[in-house]
C-alpha positions in Angstrom: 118.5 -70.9 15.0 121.4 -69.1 16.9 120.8 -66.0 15.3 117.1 -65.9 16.4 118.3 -66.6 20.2 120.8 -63.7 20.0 117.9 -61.8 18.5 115.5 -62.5 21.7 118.0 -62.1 24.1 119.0 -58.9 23.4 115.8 -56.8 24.2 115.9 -58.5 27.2 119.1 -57.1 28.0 118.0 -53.7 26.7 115.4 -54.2 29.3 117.6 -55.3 32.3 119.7 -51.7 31.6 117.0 -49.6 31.8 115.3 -50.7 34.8 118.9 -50.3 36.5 118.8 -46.4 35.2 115.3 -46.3 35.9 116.2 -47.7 39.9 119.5 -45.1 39.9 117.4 -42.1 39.3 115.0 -43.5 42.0 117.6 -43.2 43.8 118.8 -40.5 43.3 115.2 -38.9 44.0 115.1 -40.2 47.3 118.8 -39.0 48.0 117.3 -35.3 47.0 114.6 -36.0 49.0 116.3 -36.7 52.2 118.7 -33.9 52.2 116.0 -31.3 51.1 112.4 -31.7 51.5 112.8 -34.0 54.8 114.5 -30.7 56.9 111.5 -28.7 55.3 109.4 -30.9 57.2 110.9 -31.4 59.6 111.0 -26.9 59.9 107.5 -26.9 59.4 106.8 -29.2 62.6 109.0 -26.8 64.2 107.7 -23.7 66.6 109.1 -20.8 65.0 107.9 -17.2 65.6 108.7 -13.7 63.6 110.6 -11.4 65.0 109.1 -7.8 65.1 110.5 -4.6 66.2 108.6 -2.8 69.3 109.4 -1.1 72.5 110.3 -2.8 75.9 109.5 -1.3 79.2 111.6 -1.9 82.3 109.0 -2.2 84.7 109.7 -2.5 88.5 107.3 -3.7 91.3 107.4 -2.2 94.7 105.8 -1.3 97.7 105.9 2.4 98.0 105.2 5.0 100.8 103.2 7.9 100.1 104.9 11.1 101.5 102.8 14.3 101.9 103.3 17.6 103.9 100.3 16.9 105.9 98.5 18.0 109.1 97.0 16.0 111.7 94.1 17.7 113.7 92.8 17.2 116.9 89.3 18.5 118.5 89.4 21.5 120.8 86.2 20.4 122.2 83.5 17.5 122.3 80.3 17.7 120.4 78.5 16.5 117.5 79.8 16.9 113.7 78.0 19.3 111.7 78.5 20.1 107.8 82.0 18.6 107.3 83.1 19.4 103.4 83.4 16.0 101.9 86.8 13.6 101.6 89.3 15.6 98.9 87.4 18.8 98.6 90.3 21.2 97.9 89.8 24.4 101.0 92.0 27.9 101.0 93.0 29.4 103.6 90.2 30.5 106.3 87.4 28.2 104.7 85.2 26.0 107.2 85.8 22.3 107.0 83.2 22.1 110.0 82.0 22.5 112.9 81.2 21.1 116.2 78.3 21.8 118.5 77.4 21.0 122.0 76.4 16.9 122.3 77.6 13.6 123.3 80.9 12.7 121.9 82.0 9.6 120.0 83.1 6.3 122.1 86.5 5.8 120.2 89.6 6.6 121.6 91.9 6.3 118.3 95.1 5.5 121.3 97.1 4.3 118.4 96.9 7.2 116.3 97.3 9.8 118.7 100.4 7.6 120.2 102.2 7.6 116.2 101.3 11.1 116.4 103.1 11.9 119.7 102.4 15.5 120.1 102.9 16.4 116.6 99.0 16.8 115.7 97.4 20.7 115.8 94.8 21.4 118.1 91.8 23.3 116.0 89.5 26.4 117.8 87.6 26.9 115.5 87.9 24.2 112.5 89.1 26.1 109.6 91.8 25.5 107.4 95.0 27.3 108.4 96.4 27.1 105.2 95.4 25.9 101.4 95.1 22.1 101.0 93.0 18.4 100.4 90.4 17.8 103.4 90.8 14.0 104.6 89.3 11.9 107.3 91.9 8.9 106.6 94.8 9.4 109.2 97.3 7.1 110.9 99.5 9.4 112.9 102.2 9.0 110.7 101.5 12.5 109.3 104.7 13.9 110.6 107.0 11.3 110.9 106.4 10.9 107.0 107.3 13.9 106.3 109.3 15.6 103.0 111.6 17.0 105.2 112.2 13.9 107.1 112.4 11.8 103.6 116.0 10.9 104.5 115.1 9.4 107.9 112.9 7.0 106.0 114.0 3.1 106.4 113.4 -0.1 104.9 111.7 -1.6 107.6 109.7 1.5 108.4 108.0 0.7 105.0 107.9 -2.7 105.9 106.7 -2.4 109.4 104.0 0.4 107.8 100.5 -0.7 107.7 99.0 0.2 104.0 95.4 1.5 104.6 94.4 4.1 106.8 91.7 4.6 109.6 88.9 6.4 108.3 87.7 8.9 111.0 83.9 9.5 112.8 82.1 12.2 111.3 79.2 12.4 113.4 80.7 13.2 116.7 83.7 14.3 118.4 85.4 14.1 122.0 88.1 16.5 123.0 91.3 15.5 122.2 90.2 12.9 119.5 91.6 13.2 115.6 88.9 15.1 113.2 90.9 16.0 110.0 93.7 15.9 108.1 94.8 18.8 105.5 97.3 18.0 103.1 99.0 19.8 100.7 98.4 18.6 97.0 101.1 20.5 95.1 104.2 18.1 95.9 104.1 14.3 96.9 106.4 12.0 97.2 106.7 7.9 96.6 109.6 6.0 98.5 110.5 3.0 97.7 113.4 0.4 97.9 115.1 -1.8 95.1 118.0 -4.5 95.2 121.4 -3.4 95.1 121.6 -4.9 91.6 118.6 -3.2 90.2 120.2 0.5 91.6 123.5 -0.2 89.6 121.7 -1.1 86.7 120.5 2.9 86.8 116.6 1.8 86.0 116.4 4.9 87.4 117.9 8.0 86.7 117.8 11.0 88.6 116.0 14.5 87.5 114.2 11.5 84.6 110.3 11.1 84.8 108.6 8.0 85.1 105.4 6.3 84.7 103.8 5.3 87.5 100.3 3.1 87.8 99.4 3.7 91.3 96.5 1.7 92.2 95.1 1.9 88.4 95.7 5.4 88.1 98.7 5.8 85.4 100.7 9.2 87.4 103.7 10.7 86.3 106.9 11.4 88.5 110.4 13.0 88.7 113.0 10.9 89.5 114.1 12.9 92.9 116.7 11.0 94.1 118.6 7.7 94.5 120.3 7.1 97.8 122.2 3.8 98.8 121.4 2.6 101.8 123.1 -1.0 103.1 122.7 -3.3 100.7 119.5 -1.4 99.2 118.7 1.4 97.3 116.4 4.3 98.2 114.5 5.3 95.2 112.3 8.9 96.1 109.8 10.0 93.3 108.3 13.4 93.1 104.8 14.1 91.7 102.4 17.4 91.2 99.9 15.2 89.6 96.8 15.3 91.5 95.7 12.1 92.7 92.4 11.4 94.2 92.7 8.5 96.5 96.6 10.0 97.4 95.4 10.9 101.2 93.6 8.0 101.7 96.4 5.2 101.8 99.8 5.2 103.2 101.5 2.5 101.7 100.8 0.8 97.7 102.1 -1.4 95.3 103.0 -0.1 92.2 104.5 -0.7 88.8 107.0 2.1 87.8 107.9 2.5 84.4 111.9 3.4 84.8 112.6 3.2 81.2 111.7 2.1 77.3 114.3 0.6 74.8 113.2 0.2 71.3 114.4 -2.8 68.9 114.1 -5.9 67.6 111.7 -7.4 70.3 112.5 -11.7 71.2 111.4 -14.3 73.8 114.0 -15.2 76.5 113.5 -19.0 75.0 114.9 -18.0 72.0 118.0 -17.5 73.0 120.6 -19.9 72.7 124.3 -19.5 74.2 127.2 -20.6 72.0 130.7 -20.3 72.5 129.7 -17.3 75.5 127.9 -15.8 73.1 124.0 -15.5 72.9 122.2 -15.8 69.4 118.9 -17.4 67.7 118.7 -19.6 65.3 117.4 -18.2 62.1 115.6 -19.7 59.1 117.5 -19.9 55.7 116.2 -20.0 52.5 117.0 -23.9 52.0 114.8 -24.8 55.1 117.3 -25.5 57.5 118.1 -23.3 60.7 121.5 -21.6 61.5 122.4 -19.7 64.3 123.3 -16.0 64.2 124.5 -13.9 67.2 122.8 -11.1 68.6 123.6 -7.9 70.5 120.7 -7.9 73.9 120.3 -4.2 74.5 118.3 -5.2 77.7 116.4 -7.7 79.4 113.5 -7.6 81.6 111.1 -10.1 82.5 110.5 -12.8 79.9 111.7 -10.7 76.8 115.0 -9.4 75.0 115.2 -5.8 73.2 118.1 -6.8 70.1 120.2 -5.0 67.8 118.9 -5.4 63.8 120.9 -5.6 61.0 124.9 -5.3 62.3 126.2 -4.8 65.7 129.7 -3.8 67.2 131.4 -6.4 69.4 133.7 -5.3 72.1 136.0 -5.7 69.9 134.9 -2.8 68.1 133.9 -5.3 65.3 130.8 -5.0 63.0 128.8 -8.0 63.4 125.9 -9.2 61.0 122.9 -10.3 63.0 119.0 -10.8 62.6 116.7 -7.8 61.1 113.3 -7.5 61.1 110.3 -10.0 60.0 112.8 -13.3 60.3 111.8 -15.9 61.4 113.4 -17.7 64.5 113.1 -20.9 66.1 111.1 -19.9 69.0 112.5 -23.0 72.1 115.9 -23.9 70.7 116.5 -26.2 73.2 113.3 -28.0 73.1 114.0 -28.7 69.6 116.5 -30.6 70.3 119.6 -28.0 69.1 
């Protein structure tokens, strides 16, 4: 009778030890669990994004005034307009822009022209072009005071204080006196412009470099003329030979000028993440988990970062292993909680 209860009770035991093992490795599975597949998951809620290697312009903003050798003329006589050559029609020297014949002339006095101009407009005889240039009726009597040759004169707060659009003249009659035409000289132009002091020391632009300009839609490029400090500003002149439709017609724009292009490893401003004073991201590895690797900014503009791939040297003169193309990054760092 003993011997049969030893004999039941030992299964039972059997039993008891392998559900324990069973429950260890249960354990153990849920251990493995945690430290591996819940990061994975916890990556995979994560915003990440893929770095990718592209170019980065350094693009400026600024209000810029247009510069042309360019002639203001005024009426020798009052009349009506006959057979003016249309706005931009390109004349040589001795061609007719118009004429004027005996008739009533026009009611406006254009005072505030003819007082910017302050003796510096030509008075026509006999309305031909005295020398090879652009026909415009769009005048503001600034014709001389912007002047190449008076580039240098040019301040801050004369751009500022400059009204942008011009006055676009009568072309049906005429009083003595009065503005009829501009002629401008299309081969040379100029763009003036001011930038921080920051912005000038940062050499975004370079003299004798050319530029890309977008002028009003219009994509013109430009030479770099000169850079001139001036208080706490910089004086930024561009030079053009590009030929420009609309040039005559405005005095003052706002354009984007393309100063430069880096090429590299292109990343979000987000991205980066300072540690220890030195900027990196925070790159995927191959267990799920994210570590972060410094990087070398080549330059920053706007909202983006131009990086170095592969290895970088430190000031040190150290090589440094960093990110390379097509890895993935955590794209908000801090909003992630890192």
């Amino acid at each position: 009778m003993v011997a049969k209860d030893e004999g039941t009770r030992k299964p039972k035991s059997k039993l008891k030890r392998n559900l324990i093992i069973v429950l260890y490795l249960l354990i153990i599975a849920a251990l493995i669990v945690v430290v591996y597949a819940l990061p994975s998951l916890k990556g995979a809620m994560e915003k990440t994004v893929i770095i990718e290697y592209g170019e980065l312009p350094v693009v400026d903003k600024a209000d810029v005034l247009i510069v042309r050798d360019e002639t203001l003329f005024l009426s020798s006589r009052s009349g009506k307009i006959e057979n003016p050559l249309k706005e931009g029609t390109k004349v040589r020297n001795g061609v007719p822009i118009l004429d004027v014949t005996s008739g009533s002339g026009s009611d406006n006095e254009y005072a505030d022209i003819l007082a910017r101009a302050s003796g510096s407009a030509e008075v026509t005889e006999n309305f031909t072009a005295p020398f090879t240039g652009i026909v415009s009726y769009y005048v503001d009597g600034y014709e001389k005071k912007y002047a190449p040759d008076k580039i240098s004169e040019i301040t801050k707060e004369d751009l500022e204080n400059t009204e942008s659009d011009l006055t676009e003249l009568e072309n049906t009659s005429i009083q003595t006196g009065q503005p009829i035409y501009k002629l401008t000289d299309n081969n040379i132009w100029y763009m003036v412009f001011f930038v921080d002091a920051q912005t000038g020391q940062n050499a975004h632009f370079i003299q004798d470099t050319t530029v890309n300009v977008n002028l009003g839609g219009k994509q013109v490029r430009a030479t770099t003329k000169s850079i001139t400090q001036k208080g706490d500003d910089f004086m930024v002149v561009l030079q053009s030979d590009m030929y420009y439709e609309r040039m005559a017609q405005f005095r003052k724009m706002t354009m984007d000028v393309v100063s430069a292009e880096y090429s590299g490893l292109i990343v979000d401003q987000k991205s980066l993440y300072k540690k220890d004073d030195r900027y990196g991201v925070w790159a995927r590895q191959e267990n799920g988990r994210y570590q972060w690797i410094p990087v070398n900014i080549i330059r920053q503009t706007g909202a983006k970062s131009i990086i170095s791939s592969g290895t970088y040297i430190d000031a040190d003169g150290n090589s440094v292993p960093t990110v390379s193309y097509y890895e993935e990054i955590l794209y908000d760092p801090i909003a992630e909680g890192y």
